[in-house]
Backbone as XML, in Angstrom:
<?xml version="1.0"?>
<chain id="A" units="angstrom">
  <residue number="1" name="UNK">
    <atom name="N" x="14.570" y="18.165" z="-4.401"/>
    <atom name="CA" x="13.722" y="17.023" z="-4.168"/>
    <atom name="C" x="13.253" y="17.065" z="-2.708"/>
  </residue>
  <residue number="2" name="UNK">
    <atom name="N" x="11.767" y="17.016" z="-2.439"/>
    <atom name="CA" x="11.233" y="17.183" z="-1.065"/>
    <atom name="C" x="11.302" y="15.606" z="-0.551"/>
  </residue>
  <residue number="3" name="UNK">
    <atom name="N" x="11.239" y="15.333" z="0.769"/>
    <atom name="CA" x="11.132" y="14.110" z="1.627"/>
    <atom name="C" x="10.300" y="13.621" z="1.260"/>
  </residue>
  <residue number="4" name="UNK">
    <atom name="N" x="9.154" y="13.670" z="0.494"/>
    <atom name="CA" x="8.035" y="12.807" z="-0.032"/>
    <atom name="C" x="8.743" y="12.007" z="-0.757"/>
  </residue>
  <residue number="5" name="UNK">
    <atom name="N" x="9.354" y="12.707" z="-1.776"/>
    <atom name="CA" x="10.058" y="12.253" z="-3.157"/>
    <atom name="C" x="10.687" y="11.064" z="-3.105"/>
  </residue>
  <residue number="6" name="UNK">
    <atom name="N" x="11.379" y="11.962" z="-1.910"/>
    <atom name="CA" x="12.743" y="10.549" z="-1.691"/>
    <atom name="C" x="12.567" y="9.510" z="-1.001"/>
  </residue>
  <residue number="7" name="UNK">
    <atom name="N" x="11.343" y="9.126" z="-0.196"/>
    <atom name="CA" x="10.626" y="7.992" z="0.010"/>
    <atom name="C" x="10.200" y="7.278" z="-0.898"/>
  </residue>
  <residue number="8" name="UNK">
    <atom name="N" x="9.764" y="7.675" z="-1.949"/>
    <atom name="CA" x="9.396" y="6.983" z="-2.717"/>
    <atom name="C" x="10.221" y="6.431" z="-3.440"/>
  </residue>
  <residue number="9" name="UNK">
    <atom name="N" x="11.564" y="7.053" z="-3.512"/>
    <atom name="CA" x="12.763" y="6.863" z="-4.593"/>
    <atom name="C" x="13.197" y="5.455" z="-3.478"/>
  </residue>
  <residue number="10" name="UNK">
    <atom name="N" x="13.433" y="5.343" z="-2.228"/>
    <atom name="CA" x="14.038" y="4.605" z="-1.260"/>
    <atom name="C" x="14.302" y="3.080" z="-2.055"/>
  </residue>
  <residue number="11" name="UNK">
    <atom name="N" x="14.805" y="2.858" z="-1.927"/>
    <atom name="CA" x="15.045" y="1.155" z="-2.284"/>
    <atom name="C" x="15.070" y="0.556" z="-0.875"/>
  </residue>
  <residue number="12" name="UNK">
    <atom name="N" x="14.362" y="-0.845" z="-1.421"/>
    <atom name="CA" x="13.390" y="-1.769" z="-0.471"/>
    <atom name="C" x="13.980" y="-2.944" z="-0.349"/>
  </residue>
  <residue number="13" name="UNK">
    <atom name="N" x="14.115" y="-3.507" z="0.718"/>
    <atom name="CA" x="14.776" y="-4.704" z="0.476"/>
    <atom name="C" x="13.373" y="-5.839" z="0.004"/>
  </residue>
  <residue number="14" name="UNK">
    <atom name="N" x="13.448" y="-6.643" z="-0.763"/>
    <atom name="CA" x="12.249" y="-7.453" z="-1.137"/>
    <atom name="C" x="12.919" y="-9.025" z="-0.814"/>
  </residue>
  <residue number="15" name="UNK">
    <atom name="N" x="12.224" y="-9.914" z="-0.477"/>
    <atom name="CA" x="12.548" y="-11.051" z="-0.624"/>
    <atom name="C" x="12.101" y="-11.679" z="-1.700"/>
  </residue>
  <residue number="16" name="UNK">
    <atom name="N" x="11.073" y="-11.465" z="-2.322"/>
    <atom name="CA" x="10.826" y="-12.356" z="-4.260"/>
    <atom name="C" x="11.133" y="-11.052" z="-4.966"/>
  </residue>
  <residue number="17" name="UNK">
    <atom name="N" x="12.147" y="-11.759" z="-5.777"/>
    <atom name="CA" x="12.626" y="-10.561" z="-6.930"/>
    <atom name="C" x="11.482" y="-10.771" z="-7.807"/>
  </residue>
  <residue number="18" name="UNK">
    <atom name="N" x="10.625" y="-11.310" z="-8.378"/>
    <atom name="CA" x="9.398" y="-10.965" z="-8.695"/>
    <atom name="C" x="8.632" y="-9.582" z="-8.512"/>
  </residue>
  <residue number="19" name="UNK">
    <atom name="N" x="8.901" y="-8.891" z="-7.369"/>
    <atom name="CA" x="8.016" y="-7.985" z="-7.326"/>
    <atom name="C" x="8.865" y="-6.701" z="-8.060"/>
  </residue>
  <residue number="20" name="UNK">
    <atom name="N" x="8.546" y="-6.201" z="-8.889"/>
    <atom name="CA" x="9.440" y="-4.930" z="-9.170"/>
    <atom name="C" x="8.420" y="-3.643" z="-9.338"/>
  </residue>
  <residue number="21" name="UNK">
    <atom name="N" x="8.844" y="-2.390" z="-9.843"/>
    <atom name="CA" x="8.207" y="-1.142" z="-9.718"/>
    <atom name="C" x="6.953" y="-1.181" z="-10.731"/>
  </residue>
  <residue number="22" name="UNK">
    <atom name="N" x="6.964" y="-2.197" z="-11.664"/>
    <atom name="CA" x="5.397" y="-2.509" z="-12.203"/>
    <atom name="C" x="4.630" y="-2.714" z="-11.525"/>
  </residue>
  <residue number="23" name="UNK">
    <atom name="N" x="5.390" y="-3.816" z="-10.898"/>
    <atom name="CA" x="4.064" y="-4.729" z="-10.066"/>
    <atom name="C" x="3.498" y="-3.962" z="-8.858"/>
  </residue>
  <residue number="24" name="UNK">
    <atom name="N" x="4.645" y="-3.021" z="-8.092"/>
    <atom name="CA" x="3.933" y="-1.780" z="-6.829"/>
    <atom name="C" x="3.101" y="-0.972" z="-7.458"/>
  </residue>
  <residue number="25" name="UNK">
    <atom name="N" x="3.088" y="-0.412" z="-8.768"/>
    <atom name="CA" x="2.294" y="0.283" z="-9.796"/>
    <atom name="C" x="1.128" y="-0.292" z="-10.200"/>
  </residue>
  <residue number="26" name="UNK">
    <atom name="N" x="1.167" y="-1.559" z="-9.788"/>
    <atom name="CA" x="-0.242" y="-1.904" z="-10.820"/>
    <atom name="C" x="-0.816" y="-2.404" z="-9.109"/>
  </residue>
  <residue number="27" name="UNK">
    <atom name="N" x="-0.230" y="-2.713" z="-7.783"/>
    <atom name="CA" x="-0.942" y="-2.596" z="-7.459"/>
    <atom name="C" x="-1.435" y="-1.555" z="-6.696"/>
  </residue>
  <residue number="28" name="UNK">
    <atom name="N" x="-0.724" y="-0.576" z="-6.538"/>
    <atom name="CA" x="-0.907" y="0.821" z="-6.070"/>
    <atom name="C" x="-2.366" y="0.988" z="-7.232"/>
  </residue>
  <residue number="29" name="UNK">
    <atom name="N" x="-2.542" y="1.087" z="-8.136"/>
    <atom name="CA" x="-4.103" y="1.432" z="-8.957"/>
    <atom name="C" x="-4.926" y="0.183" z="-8.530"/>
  </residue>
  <residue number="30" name="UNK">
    <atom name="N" x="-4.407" y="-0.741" z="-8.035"/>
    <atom name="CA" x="-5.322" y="-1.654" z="-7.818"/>
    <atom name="C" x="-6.479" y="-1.323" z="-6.409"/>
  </residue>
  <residue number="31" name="UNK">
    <atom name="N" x="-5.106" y="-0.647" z="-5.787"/>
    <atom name="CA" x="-5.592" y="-0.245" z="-3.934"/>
    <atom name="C" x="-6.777" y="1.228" z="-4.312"/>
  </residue>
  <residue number="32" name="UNK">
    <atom name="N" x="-6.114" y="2.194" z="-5.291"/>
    <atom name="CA" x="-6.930" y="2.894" z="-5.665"/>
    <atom name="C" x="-8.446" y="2.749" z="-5.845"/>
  </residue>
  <residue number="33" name="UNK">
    <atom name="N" x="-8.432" y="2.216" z="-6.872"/>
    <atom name="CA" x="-9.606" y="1.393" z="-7.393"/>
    <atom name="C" x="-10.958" y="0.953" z="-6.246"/>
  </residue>
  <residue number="34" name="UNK">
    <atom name="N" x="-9.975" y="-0.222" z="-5.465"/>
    <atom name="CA" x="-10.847" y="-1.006" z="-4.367"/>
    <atom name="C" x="-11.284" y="0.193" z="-3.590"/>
  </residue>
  <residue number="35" name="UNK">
    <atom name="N" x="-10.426" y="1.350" z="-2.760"/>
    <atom name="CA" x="-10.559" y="2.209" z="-1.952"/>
    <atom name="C" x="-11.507" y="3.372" z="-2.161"/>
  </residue>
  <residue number="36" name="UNK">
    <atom name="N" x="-11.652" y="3.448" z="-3.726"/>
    <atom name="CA" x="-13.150" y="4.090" z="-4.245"/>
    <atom name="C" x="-14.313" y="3.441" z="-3.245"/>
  </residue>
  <residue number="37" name="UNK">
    <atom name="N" x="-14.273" y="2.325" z="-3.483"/>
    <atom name="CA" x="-15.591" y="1.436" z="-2.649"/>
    <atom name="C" x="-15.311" y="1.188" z="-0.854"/>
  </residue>
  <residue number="38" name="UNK">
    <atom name="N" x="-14.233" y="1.862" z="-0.415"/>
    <atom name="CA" x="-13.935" y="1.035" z="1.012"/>
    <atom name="C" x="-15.076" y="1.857" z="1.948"/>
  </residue>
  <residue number="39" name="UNK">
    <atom name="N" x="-15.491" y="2.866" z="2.212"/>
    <atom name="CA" x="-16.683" y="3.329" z="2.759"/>
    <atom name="C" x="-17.906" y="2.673" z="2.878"/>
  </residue>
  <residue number="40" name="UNK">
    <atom name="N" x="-17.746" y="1.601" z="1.307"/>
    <atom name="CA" x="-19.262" y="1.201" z="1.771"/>
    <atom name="C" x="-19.142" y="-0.290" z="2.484"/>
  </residue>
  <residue number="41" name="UNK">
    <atom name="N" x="-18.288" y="-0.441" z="3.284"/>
    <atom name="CA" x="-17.983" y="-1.208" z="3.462"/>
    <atom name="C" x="-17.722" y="-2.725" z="3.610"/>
  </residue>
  <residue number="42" name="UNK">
    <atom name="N" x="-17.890" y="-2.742" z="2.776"/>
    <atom name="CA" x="-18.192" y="-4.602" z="1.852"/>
    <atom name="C" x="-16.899" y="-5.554" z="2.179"/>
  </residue>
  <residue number="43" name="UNK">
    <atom name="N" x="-17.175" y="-6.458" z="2.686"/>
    <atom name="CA" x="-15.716" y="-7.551" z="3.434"/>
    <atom name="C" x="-14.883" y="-7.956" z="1.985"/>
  </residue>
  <residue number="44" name="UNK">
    <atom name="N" x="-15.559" y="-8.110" z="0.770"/>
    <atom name="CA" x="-14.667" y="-8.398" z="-0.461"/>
    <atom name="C" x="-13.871" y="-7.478" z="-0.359"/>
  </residue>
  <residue number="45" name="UNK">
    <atom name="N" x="-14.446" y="-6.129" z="-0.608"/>
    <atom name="CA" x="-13.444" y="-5.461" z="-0.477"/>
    <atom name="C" x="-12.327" y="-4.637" z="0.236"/>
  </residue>
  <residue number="46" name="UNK">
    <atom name="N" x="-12.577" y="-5.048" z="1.454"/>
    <atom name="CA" x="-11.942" y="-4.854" z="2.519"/>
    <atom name="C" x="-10.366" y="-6.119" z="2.773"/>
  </residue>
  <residue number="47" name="UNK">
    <atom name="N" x="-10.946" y="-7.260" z="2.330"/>
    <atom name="CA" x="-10.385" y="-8.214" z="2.500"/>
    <atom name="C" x="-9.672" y="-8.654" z="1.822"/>
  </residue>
  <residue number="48" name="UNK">
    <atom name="N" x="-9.647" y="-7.769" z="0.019"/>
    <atom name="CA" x="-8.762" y="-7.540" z="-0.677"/>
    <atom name="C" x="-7.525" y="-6.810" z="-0.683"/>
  </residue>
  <residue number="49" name="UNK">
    <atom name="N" x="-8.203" y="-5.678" z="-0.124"/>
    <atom name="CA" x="-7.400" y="-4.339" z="0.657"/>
    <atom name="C" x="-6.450" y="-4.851" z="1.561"/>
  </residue>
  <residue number="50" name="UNK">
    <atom name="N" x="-6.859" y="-5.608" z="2.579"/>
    <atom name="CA" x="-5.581" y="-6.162" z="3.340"/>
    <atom name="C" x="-4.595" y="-7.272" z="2.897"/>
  </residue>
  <residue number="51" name="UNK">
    <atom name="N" x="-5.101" y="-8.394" z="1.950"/>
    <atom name="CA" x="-4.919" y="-9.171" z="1.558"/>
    <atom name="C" x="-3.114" y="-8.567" z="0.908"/>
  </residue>
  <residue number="52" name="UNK">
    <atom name="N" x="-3.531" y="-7.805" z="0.208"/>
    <atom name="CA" x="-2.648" y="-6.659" z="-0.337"/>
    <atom name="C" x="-1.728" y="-6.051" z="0.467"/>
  </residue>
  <residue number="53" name="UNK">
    <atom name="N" x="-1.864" y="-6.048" z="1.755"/>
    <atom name="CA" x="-1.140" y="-5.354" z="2.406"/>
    <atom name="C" x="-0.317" y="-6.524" z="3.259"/>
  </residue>
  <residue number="54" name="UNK">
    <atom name="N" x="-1.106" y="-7.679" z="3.465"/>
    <atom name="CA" x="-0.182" y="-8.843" z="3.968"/>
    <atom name="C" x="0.600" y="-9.319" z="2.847"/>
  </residue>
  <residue number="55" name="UNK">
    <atom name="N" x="0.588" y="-9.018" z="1.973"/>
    <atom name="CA" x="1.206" y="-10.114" z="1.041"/>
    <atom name="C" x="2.798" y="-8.772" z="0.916"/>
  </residue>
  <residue number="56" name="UNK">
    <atom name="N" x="2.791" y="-7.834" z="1.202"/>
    <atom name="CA" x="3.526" y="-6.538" z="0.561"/>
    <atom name="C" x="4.421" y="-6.989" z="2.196"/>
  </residue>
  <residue number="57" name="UNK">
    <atom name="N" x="4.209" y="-7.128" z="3.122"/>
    <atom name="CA" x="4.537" y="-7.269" z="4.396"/>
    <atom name="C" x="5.409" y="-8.332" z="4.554"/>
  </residue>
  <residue number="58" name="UNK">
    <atom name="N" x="4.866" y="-9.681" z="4.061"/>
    <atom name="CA" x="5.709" y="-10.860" z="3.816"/>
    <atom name="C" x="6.436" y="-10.624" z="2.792"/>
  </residue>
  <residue number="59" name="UNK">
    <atom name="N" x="6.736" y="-9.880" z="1.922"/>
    <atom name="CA" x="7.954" y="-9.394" z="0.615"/>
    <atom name="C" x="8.965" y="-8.167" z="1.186"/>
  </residue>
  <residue number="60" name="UNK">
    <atom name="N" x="7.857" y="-7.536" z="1.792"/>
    <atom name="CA" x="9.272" y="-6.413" z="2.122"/>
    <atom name="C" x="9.028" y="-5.570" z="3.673"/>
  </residue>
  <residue number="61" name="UNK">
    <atom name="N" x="8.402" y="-6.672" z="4.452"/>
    <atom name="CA" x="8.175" y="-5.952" z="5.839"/>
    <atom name="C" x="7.033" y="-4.333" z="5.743"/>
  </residue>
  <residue number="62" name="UNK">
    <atom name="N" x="7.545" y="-3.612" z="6.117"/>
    <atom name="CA" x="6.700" y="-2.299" z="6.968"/>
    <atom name="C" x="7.134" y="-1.325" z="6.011"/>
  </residue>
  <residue number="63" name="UNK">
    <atom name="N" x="8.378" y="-1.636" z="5.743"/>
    <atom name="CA" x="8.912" y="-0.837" z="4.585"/>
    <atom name="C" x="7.963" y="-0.705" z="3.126"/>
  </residue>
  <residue number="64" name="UNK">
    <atom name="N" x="7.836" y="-1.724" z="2.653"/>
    <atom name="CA" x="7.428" y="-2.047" z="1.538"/>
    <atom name="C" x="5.768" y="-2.005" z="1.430"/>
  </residue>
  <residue number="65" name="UNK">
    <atom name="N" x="5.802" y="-1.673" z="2.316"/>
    <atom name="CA" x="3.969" y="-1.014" z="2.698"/>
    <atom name="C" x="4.283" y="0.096" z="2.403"/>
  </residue>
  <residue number="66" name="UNK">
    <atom name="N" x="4.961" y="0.872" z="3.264"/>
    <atom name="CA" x="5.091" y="2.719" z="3.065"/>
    <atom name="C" x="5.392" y="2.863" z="2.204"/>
  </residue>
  <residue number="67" name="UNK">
    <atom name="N" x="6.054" y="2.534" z="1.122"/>
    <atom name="CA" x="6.502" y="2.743" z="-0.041"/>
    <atom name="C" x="4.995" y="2.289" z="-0.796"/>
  </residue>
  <residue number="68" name="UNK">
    <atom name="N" x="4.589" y="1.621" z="-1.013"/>
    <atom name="CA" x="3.446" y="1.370" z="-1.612"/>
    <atom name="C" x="1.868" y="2.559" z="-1.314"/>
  </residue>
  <residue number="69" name="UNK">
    <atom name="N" x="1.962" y="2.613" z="0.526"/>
    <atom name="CA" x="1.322" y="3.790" z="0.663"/>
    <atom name="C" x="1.216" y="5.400" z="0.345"/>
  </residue>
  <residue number="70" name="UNK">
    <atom name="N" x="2.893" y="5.023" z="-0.002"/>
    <atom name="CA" x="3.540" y="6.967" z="-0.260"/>
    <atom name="C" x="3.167" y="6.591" z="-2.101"/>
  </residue>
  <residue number="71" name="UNK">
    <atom name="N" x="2.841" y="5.664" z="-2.822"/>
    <atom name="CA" x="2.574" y="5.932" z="-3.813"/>
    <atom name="C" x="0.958" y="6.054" z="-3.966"/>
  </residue>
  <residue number="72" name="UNK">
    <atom name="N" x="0.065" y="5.653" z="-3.133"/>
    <atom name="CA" x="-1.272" y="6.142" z="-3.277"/>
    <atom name="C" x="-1.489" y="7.257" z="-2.734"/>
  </residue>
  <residue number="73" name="UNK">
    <atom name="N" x="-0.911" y="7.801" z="-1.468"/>
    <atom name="CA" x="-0.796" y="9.198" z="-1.302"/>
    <atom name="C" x="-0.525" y="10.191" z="-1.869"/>
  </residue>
  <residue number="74" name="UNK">
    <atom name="N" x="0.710" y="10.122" z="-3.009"/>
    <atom name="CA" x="0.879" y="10.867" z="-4.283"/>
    <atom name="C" x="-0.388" y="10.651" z="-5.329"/>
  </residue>
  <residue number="75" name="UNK">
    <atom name="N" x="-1.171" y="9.886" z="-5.442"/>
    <atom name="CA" x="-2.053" y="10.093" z="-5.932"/>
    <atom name="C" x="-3.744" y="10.282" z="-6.040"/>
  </residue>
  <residue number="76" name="UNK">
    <atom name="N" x="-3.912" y="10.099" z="-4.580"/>
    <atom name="CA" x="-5.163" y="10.410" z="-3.895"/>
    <atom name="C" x="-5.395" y="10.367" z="-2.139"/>
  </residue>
  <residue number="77" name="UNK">
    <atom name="N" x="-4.537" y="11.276" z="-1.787"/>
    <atom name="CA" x="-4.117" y="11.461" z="-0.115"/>
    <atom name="C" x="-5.237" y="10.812" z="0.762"/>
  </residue>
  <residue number="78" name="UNK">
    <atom name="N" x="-6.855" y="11.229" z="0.518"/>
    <atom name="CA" x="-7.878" y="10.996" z="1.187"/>
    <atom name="C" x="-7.902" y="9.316" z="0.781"/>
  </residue>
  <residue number="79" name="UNK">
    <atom name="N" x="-7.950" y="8.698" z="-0.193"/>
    <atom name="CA" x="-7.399" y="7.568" z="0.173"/>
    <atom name="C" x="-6.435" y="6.801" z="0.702"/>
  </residue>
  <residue number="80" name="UNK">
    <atom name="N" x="-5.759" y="7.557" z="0.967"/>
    <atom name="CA" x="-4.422" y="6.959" z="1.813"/>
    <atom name="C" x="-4.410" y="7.091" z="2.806"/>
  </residue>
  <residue number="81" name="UNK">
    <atom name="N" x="-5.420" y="8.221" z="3.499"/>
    <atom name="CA" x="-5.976" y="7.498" z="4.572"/>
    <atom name="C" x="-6.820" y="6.791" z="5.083"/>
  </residue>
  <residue number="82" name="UNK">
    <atom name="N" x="-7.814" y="6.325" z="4.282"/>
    <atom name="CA" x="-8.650" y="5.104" z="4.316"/>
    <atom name="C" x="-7.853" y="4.046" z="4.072"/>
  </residue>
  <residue number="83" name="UNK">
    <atom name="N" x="-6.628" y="3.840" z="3.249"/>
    <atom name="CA" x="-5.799" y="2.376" z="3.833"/>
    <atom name="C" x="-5.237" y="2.182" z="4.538"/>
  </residue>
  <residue number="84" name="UNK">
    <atom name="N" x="-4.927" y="3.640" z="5.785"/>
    <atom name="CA" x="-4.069" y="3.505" z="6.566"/>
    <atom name="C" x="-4.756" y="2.696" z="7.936"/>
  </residue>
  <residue number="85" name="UNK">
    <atom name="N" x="-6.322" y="2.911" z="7.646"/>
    <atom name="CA" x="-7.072" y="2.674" z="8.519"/>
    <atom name="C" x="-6.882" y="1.062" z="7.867"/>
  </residue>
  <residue number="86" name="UNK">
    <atom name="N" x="-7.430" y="0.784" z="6.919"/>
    <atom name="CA" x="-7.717" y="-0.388" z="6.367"/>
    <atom name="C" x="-6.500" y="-1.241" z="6.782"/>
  </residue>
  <residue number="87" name="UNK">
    <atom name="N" x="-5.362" y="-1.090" z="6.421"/>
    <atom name="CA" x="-4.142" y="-1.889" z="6.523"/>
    <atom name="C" x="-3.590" y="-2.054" z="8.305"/>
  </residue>
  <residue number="88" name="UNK">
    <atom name="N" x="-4.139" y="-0.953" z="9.660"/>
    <atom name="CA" x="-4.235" y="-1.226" z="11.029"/>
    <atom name="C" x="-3.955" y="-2.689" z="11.237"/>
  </residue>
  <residue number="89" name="UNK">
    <atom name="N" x="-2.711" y="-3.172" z="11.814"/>
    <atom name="CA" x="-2.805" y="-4.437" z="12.435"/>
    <atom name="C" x="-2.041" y="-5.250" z="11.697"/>
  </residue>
  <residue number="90" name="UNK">
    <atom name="N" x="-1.613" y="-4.963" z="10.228"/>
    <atom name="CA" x="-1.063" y="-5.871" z="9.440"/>
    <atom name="C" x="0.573" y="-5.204" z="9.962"/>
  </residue>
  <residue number="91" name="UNK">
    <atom name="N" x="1.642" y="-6.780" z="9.946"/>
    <atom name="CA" x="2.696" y="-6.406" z="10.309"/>
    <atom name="C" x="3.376" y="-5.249" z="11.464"/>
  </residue>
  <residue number="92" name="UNK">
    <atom name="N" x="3.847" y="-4.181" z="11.377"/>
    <atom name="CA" x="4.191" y="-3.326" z="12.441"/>
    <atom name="C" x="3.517" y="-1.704" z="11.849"/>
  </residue>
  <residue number="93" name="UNK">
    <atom name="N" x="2.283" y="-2.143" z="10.794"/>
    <atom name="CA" x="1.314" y="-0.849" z="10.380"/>
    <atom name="C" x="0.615" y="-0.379" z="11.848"/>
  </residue>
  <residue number="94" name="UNK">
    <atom name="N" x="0.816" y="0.631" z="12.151"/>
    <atom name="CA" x="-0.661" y="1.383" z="12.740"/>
    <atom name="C" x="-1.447" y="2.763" z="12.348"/>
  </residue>
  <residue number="95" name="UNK">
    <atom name="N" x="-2.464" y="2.236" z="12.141"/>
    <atom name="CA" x="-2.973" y="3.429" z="12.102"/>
    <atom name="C" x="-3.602" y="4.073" z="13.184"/>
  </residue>
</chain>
């Protein structure tokens, strides 16, 4: 198992047990999705994009971002760095 892997495997501390590995899954395709469009740069969708990333921040800190980021990176790297840009500033993210 490579260090990618096992980031992703990491367990997170969360504060709402509400959020579980569905819900990082559905919104990991959600970030996908929006990040198709983040180039053209439209504030809906920009503002969704972070929206997403504050709300992941207040549940599980900085942690629970990277874990969410290492799952769009496993599935479309060049977007993962357009959220890395996108998500800049939220919590202890920098891009």
């Amino acid at each position: 198992m490579n260090l990618f892997s096992k980031l992703l495997r990491k367990k997170v501390s969360i504060k709402n047990q509400n959020i579980t590995e569905g819900n990082l899954s559905r919104l990991c395709d959600e970030l996908l999705v929006l990040l198709t469009d983040y180039l053209k740069e439209e504030p809906k969708t920009l503002g969704r994009i972070r929206e997403i990333g504050e709300q992941l921040n207040q549940e599980g800190g900085f942690e629970l971002m990277q874990k969410v980021g290492y799952m769009v990176q496993a599935k479309d790297p060049l977007k993962a760095s357009w959220l890395n840009n996108a998500w800049g500033g939220i919590g202890d993210w920098r891009s």
